[in-house]
Each structure stands twice: as structure tokens, then as C-alpha cells.
NUDRENNU-954825 format. One record per residue: x, y, z of N, C-alpha, C in turn; residue in one letter. Coordinates in nm, 3 decimals. Layout:
NODE, nc1, nc2, nc3, cac1, cac2, cac3, cc1, cc2, cc3, aa
NODE, X, Y, Z, X, Y, Z, X, Y, Z, A
...
END
This chain:
NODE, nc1, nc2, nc3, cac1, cac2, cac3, cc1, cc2, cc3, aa
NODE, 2.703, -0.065, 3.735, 2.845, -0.050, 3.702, 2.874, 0.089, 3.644, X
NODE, 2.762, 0.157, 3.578, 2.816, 0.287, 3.508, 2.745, 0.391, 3.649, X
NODE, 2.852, 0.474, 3.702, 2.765, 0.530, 3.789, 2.784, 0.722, 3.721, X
NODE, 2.689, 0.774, 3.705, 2.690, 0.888, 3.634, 2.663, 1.020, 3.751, X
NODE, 2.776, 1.097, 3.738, 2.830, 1.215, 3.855, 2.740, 1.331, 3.767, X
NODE, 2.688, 1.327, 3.646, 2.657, 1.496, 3.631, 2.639, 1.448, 3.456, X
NODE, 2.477, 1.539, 3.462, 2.499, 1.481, 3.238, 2.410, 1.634, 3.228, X
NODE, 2.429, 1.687, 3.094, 2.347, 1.764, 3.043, 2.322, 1.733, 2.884, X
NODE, 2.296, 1.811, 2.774, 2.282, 1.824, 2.682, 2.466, 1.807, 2.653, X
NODE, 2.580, 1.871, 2.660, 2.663, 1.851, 2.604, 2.781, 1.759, 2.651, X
NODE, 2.783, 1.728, 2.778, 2.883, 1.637, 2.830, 2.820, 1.552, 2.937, X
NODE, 2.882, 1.481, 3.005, 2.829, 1.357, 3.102, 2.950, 1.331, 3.174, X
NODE, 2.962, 1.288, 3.283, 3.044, 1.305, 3.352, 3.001, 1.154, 3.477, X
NODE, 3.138, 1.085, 3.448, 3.088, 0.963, 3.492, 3.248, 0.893, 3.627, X
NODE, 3.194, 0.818, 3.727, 3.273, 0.743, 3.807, 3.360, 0.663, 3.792, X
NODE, 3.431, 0.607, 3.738, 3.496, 0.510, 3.657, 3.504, 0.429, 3.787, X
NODE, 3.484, 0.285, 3.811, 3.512, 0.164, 3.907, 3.659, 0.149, 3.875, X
NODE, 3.732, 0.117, 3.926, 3.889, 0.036, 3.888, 3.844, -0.109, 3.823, X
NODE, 3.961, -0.136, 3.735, 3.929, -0.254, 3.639, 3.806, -0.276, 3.542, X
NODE, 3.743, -0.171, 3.483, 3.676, -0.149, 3.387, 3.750, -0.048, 3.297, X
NODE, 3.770, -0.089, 3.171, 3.826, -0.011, 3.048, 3.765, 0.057, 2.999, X
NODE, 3.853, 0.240, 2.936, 3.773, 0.286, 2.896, 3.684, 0.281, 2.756, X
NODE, 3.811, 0.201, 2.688, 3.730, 0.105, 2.561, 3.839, 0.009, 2.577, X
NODE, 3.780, -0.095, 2.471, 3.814, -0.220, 2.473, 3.798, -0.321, 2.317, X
NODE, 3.844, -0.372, 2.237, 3.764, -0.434, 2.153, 3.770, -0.561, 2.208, X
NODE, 3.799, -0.619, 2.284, 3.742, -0.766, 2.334, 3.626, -0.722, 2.348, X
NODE, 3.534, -0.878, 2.296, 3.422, -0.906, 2.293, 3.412, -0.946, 2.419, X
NODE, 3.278, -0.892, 2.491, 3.191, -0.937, 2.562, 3.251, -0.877, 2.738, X
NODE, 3.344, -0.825, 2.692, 3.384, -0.712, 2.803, 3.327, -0.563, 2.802, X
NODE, 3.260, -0.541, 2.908, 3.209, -0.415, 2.904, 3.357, -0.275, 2.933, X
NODE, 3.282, -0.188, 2.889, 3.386, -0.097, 2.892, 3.307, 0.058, 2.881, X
NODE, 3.372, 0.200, 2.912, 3.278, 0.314, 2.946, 3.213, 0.343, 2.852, X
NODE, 3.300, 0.323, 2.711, 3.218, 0.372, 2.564, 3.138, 0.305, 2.532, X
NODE, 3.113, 0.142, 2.553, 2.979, 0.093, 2.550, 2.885, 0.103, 2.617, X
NODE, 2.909, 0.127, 2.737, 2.796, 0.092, 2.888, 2.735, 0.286, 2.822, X
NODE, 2.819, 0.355, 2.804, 2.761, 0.484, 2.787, 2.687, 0.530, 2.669, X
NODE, 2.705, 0.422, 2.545, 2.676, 0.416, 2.438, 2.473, 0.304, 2.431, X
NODE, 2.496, 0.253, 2.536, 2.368, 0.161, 2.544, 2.285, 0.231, 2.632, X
NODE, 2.353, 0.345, 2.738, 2.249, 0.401, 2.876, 2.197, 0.503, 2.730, X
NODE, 2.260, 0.547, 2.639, 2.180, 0.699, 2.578, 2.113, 0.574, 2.465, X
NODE, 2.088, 0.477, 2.428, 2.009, 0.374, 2.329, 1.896, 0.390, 2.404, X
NODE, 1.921, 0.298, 2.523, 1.821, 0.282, 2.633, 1.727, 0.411, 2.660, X
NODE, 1.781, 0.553, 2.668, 1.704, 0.705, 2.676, 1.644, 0.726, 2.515, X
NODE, 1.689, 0.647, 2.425, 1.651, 0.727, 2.321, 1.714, 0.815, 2.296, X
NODE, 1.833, 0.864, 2.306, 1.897, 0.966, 2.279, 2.004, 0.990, 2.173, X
NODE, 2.051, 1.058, 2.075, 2.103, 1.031, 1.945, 2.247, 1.088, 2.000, X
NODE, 2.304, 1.101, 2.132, 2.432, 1.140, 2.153, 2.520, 1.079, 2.122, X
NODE, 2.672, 1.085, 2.107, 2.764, 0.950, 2.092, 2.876, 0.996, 2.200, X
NODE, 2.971, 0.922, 2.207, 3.048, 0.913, 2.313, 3.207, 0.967, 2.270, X
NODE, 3.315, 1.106, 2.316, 3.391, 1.140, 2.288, 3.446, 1.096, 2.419, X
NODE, 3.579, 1.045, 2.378, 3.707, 1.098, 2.536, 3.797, 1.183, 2.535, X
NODE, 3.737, 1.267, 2.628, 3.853, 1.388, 2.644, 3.995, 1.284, 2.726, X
NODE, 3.943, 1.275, 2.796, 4.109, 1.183, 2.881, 4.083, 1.058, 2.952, X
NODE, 4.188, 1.010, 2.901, 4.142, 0.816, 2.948, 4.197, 0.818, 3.093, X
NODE, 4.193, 0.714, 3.173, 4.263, 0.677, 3.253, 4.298, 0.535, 3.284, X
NODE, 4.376, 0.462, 3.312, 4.404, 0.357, 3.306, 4.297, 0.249, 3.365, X
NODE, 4.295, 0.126, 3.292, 4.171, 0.058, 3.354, 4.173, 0.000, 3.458, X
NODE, 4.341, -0.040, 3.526, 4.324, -0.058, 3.730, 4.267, 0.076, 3.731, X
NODE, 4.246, 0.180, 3.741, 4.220, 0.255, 3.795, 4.080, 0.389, 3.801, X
NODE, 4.056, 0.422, 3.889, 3.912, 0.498, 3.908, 3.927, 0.624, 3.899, X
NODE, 3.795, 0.656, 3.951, 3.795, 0.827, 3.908, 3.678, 0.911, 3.822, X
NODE, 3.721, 0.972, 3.785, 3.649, 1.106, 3.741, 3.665, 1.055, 3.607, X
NODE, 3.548, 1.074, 3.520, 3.601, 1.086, 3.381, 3.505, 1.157, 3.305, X
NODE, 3.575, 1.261, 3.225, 3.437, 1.371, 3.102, 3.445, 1.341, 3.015, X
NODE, 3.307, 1.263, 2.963, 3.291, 1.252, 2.804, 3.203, 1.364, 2.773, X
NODE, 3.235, 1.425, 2.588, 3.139, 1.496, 2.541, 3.036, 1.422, 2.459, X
NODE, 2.949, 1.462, 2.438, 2.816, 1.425, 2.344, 2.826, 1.428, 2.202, X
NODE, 2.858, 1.557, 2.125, 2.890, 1.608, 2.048, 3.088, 1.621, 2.038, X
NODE, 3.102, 1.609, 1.876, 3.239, 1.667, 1.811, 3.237, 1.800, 1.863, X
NODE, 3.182, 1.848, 1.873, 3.237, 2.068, 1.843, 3.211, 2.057, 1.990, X
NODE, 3.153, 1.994, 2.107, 3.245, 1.974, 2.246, 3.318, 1.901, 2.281, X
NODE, 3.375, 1.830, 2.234, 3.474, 1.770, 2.246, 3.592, 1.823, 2.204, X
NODE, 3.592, 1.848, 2.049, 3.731, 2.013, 2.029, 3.751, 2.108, 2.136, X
NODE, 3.629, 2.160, 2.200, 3.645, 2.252, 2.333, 3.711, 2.228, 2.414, X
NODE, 3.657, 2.103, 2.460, 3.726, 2.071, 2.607, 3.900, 1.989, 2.586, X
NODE, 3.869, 1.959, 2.429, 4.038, 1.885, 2.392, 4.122, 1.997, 2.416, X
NODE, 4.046, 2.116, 2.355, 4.134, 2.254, 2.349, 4.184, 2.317, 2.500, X
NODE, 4.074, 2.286, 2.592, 4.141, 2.328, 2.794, 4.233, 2.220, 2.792, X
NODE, 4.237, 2.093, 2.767, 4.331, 2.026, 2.825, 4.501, 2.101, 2.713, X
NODE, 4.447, 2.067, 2.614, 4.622, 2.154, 2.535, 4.613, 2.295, 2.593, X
NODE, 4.572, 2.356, 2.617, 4.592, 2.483, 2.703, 4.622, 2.478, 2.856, X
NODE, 4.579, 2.369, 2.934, 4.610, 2.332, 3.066, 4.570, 2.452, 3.151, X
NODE, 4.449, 2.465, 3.106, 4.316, 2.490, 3.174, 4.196, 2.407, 3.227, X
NODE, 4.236, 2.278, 3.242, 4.142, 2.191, 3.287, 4.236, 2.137, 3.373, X
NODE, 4.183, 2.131, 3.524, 4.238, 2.098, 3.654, 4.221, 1.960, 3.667, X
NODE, 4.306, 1.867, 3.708, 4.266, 1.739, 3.774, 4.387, 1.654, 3.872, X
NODE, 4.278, 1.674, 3.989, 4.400, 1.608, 4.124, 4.329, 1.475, 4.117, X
NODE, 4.463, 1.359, 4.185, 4.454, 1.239, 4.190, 4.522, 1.225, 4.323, X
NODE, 4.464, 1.124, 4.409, 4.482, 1.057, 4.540, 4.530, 0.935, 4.530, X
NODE, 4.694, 0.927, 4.554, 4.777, 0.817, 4.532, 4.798, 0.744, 4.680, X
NODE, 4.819, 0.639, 4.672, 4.884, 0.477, 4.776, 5.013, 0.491, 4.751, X
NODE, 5.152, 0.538, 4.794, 5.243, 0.504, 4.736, 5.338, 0.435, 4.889, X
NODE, 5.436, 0.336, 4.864, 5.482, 0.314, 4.920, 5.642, 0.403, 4.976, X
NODE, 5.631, 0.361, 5.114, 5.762, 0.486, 5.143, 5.731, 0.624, 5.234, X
NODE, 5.823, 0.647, 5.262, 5.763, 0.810, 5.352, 5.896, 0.876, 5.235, X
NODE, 5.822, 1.006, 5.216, 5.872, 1.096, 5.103, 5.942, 1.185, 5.177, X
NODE, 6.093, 1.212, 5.148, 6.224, 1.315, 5.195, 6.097, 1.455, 5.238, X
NODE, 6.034, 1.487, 5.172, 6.011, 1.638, 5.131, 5.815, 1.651, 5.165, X
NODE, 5.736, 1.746, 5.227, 5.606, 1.720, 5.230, 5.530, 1.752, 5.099, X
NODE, 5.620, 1.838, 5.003, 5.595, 1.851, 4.837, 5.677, 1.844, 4.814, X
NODE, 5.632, 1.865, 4.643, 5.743, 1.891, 4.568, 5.734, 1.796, 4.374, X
NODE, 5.811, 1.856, 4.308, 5.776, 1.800, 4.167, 5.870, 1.687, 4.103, X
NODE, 5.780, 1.602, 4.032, 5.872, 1.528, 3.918, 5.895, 1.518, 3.818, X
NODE, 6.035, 1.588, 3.744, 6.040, 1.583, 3.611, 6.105, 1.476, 3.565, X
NODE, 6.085, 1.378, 3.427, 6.114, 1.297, 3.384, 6.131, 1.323, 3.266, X
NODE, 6.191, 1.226, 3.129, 6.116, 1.210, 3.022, 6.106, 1.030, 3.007, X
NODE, 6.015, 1.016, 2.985, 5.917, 0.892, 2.932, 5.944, 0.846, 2.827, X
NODE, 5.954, 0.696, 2.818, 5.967, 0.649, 2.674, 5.829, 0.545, 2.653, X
NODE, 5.773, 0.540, 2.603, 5.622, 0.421, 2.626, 5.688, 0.367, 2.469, X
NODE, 5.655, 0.208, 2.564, 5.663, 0.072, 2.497, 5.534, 0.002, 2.453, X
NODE, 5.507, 0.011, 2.304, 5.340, 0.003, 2.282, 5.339, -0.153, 2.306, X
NODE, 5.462, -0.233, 2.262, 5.460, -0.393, 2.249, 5.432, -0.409, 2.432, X
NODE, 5.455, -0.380, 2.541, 5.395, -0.455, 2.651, 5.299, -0.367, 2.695, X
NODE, 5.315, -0.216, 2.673, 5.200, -0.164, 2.676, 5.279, -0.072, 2.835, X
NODE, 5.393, -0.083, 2.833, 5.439, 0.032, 2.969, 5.528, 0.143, 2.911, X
NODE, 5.537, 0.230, 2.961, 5.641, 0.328, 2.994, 5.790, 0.293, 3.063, X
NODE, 5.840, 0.353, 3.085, 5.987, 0.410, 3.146, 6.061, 0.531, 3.138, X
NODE, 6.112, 0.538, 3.280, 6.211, 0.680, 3.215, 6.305, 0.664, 3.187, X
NODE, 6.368, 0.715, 3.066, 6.479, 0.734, 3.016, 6.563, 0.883, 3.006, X
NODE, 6.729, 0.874, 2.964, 6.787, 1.003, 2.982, 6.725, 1.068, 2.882, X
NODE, 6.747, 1.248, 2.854, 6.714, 1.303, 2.818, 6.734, 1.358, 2.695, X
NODE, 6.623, 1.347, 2.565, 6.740, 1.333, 2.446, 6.725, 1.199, 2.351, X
NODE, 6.684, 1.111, 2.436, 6.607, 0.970, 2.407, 6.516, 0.964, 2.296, X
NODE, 6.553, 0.904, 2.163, 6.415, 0.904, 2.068, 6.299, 0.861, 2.060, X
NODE, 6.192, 0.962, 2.081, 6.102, 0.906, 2.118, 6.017, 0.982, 2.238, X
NODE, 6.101, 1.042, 2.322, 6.107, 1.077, 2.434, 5.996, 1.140, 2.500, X
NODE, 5.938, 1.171, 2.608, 5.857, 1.294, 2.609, 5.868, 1.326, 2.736, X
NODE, 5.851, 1.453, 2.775, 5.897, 1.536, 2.907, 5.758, 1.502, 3.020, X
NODE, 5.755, 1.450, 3.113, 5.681, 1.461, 3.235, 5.700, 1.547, 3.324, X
NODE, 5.587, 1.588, 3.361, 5.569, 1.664, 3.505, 5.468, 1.679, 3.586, X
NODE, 5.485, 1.658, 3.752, 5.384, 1.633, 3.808, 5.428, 1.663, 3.936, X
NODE, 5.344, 1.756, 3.993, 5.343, 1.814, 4.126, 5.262, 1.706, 4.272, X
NODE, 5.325, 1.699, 4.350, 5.292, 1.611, 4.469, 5.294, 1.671, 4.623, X
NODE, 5.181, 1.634, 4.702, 5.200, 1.706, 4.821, 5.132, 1.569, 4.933, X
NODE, 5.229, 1.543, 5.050, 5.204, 1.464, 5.091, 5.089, 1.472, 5.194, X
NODE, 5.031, 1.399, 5.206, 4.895, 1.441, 5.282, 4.891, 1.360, 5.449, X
NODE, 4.958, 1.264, 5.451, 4.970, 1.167, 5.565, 4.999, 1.056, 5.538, X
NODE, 5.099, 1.003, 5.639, 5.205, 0.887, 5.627, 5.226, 0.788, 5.760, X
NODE, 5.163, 0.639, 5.685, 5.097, 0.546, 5.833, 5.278, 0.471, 5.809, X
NODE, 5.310, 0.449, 5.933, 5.419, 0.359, 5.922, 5.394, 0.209, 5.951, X
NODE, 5.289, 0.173, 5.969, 5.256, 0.043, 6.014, 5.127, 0.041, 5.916, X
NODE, 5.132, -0.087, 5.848, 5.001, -0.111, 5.766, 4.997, -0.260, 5.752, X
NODE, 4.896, -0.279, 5.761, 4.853, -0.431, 5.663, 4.893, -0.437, 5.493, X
NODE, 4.863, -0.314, 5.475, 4.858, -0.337, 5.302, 4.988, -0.317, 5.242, X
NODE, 5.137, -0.331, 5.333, 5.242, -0.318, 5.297, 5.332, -0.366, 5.405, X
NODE, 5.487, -0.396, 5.347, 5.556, -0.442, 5.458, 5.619, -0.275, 5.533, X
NODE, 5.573, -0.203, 5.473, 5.666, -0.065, 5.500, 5.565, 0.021, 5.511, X
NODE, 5.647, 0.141, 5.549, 5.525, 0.278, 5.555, 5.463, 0.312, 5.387, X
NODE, 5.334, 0.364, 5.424, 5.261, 0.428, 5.327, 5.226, 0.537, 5.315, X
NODE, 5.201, 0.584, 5.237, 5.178, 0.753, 5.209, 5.052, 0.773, 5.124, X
NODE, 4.959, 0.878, 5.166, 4.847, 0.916, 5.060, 4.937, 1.048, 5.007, X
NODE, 4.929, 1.060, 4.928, 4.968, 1.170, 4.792, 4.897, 1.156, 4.724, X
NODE, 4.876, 1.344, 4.696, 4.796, 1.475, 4.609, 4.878, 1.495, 4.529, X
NODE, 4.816, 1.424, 4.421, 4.903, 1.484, 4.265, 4.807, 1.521, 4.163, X
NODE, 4.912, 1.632, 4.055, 4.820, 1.731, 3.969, 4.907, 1.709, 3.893, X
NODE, 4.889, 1.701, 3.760, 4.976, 1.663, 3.644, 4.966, 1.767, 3.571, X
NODE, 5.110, 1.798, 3.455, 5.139, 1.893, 3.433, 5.128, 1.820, 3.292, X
NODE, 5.199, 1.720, 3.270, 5.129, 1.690, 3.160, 5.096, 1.537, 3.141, X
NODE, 5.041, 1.504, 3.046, 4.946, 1.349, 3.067, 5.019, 1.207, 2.960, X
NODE, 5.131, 1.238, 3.070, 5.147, 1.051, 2.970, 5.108, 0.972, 2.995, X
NODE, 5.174, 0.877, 2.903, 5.107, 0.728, 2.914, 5.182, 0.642, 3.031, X
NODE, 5.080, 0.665, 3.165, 5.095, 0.558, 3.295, 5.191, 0.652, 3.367, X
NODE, 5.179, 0.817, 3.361, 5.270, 0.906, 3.408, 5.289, 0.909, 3.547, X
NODE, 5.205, 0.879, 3.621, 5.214, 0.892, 3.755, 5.277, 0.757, 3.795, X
NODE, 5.262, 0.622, 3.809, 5.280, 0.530, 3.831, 5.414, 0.473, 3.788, X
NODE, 5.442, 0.588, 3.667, 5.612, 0.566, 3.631, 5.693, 0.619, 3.653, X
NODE, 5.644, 0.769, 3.725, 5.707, 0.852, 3.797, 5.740, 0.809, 3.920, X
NODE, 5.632, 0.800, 3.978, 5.671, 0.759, 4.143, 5.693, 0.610, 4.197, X
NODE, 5.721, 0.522, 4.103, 5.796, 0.385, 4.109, 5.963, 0.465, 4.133, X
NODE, 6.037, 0.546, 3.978, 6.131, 0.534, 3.988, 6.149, 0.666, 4.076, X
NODE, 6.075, 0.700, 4.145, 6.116, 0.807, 4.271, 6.139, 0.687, 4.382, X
NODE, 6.117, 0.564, 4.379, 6.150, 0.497, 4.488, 6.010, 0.483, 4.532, X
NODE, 5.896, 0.533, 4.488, 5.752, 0.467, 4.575, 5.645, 0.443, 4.454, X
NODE, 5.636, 0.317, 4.432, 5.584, 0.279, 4.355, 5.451, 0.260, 4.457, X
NODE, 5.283, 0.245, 4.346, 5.162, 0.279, 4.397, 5.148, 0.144, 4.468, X
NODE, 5.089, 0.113, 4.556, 5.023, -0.002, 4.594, 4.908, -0.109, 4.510, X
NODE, 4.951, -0.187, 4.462, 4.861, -0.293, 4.355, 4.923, -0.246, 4.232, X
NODE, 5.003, -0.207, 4.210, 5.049, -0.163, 4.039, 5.133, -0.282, 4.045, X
NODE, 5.069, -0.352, 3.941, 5.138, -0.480, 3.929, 5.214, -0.499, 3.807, X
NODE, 5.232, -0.374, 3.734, 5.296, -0.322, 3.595, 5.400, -0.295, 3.701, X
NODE, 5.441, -0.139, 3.798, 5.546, -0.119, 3.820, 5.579, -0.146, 3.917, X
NODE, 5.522, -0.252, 4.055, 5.589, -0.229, 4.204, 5.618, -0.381, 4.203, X
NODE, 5.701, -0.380, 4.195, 5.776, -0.538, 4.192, 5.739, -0.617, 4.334, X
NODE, 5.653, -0.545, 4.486, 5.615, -0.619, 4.580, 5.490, -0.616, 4.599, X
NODE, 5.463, -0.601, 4.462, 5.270, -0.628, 4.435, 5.308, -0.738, 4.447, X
NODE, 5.186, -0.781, 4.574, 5.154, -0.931, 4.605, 5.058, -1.032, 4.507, X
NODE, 5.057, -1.152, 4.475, 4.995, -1.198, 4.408, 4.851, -1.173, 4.414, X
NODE, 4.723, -1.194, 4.294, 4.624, -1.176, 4.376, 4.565, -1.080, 4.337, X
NODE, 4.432, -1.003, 4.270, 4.357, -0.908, 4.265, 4.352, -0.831, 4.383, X
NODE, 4.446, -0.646, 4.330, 4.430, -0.590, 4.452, 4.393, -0.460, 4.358, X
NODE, 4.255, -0.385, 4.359, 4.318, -0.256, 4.286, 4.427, -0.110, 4.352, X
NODE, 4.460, -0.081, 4.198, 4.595, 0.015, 4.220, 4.513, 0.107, 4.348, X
NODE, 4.619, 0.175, 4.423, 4.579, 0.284, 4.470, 4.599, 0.386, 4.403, X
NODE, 4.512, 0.438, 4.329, 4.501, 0.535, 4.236, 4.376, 0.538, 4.176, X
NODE, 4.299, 0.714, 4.199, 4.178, 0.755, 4.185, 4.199, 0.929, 4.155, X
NODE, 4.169, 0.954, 4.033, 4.118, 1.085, 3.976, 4.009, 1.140, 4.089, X
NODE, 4.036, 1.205, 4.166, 3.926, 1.263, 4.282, 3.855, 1.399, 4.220, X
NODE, 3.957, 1.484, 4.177, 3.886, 1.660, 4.099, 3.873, 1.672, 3.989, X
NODE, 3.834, 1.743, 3.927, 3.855, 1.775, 3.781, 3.764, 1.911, 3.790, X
NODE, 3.846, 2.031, 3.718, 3.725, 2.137, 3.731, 3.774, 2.164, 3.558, X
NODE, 3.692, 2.207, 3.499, 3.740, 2.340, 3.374, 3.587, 2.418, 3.341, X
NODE, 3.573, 2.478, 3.200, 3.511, 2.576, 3.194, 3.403, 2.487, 3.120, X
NODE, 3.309, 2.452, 3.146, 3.175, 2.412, 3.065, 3.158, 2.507, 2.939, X
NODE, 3.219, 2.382, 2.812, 3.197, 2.397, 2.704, 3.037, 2.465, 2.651, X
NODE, 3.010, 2.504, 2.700, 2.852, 2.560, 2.667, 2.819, 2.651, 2.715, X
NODE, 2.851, 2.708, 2.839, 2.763, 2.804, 2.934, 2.930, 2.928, 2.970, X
NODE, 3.082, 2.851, 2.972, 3.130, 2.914, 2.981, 3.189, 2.893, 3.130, X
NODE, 3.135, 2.888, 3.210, 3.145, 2.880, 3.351, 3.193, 2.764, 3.403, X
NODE, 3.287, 2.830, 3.523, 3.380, 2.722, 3.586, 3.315, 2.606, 3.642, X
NODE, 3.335, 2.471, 3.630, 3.282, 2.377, 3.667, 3.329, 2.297, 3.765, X
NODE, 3.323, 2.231, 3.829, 3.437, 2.126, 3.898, 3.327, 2.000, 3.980, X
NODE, 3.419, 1.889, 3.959, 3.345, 1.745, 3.989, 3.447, 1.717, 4.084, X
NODE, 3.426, 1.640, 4.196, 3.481, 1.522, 4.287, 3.397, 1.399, 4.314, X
NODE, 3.513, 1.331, 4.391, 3.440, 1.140, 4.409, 3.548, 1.135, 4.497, X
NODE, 3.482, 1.027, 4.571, 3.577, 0.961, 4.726, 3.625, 0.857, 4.625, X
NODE, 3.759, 0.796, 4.641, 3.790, 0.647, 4.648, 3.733, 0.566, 4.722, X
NODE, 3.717, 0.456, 4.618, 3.625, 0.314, 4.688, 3.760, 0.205, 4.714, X
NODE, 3.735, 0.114, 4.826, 3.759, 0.002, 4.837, 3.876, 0.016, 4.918, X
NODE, 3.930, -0.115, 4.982, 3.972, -0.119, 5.118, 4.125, -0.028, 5.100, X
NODE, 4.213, -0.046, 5.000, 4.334, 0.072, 4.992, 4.339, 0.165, 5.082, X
NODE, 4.171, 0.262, 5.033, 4.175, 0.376, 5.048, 4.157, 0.402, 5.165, X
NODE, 4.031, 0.297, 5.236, 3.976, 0.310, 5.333, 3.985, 0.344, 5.422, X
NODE, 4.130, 0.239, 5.466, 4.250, 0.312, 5.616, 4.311, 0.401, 5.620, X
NODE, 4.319, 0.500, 5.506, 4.403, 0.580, 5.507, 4.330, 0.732, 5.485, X
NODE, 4.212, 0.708, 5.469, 4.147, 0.847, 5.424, 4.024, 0.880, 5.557, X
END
């Protein structure tokens, strides 16, 4: 279940499955900070587990933990500088007006159900989204929808809570299996289409540009990539 893309002395760099959390305090559910916290027990190793950036638990991907506090400030510090790159490969339903192009919002996140929304601008509370999209190819006939589908390349500008999935619902294409925002999620375990594929920044240690990828798993992706 923990599948590990890249480890050294200061960070580790791991696959995330869809529907595994990146923590959790339910008992007896595994989750990345434990499974990663028992593989360095299991080595003997006195590391502990930082998250630079979560991602939602439908969903997969790329994810960098550091080892150490004083890398973890580093790499916290590329992401508030937005020097740390990361594209995501979306399912969305719909064929998109435009073959790019950006979404600005502002976001209001609701901690009591645990979603977002956008709201007007000015809203207390509020916070500004943005996220660049480029359409990659668009099936008009699918099984996994009553309508056309689209794979979309998105790069986030900045990282809210469930930003992509709340963006491109109220653009009119909500993700496939988001059963938070697409109201024709079918009953039934399906994971989201949504997977962190890149991530590059500067290796907290050596200095030098880094960059990780991963294919999406499971049938979503399958037909379409």
C-alpha cells in the first residue's frame, strides 16, 4: 500500500493510492503518516514524518514528505514562494468553450461538512483561487458518463481547500467520482478522477532542481490516457 517514488537522507517521496488519508485519527485506519512512520521503525531509522502538502484522500498522486523540521521549513518556504511546480491530470465532465485558460474564484471552506464553495468577492472569510487548465483531449462517448469527457492539465496557483474540484464543478465540469461536488456521481465506490502526476522544486539539501512523476491508476484513467 505505501509505494515509495524516491527517499534520501532528507525527504521521501511517496505514491499516494486514492482513498487512503494523509492522516487520520480513526483507529485502525491506515493512513501516509503512519504507514511512513512504521516503514522508517521497521529500517531502524530515527526520521519522523513532515507534510509539505496534503491532498485529498479520494485522491492520488505525488506526495513530499521531509524527514527533518529545518527541511521541511525549506520546502514550506518553495511552496509560499511558488517555486515548487505541481501538475494534476483531471476527469472532468463536459467539453470546455476554450483549449486553455484560468480560474479565478474566491473560496469559502466549511470546516462543519468539511467542503468549500465559491462565494462573491469580499466574503468573510474568503480566499482568492487560481488555477491554470489546458485541455488535453475530449471523448464524446464514454461509459463512465452520460456526456462527453475531458482529461485536463492543471497547475495551481494557489492551494485551497478541495480547490480544483470546486473550481471546476462551478465552471460547469465537475470531476468524475467527486461525490462531494458532482451531483451525477453514481452510487457506488468510484475513485475521483484526480491524480497529482508532477511535482518538481529545488532539493532542500543539494540545491538542485528536482522533479517526480506517476501515471494514474485505475479504470477512469485508463480510457482516456
Amino acid at each position: 500500500m505505501l509505494k515509495i517514488i524516491y527517499e534520501d537522507q532528507a525527504i521521501i517521496v511517496c505514491h499516494k493510492m486514492p482513498g487512503i488519508p494523509v492522516q487520520t485519527a480513526k483507529t485502525g485506519q491506515p493512513d501516509m503518516v503512519s504507514m511512513l512512520r512504521n516503514y522508517f521503525a521497521d529500517k531502524k531509522e530515527s526520521s519522523d514524518v513532515f507534510i509539505i502538502r496534503r491532498l485529498d484522500q479520494p485522491v492520488e498522486g505525488i506526495m513530499v514528505f521531509a524527514k527533518d523540521q529545518q527541511t521541511a521549513a525549506i520546502l514550506s518556504r518553495q511552496v509560499q514562494e511558488k517555486t515548487v511546480e505541481k501538475e494534476y491530470l483531471a476527469l472532468a465532465e463536459g467539453i470546455f468553450p476554450e483549449p486553455s485558460g484560468i480560474l479565478e474564484d474566491f473560496l469559502l471552506r466549511d470546516g462543519k461538512t468539511n467542503t468549500s464553495q465559491v462565494v462573491p468577492k469580499g466574503t468573510k472569510g474568503a480566499k482568492s483561487a487560481k488555477l491554470f487548465y489546458e485541455v488535453k483531449k475530449t471523448i464524446s462517448e464514454t461509459d463512465l458518463s452520460d456526456g462527453p469527457v475531458s482529461l485536463v492539465s492543471i497547475r495551481l496557483d494557489t492551494g485551497r481547500h478541495h480547490q480544483i474540484r470546486v473550481q471546476m464543478a462551478h465552471a460547469g465540469h465537475p470531476l468524475l467520482g467527486d461525490k462531494k461536488y458532482n451531483k451525477n456521481c453514481p452510487p457506488g465506490y468510484l475513485p475521483i478522477g484526480l491524480c497529482s502526476v508532477r511535482t518538481s522544486f529545488h532539493h532542500p539539501t543539494t540545491g538542485e532542481s528536482v522533479e517526480f512523476t506517476v501515471q494514474p491508476t485505475g479504470k477512469l484513467f485508463a480510457s482516456l490516457i
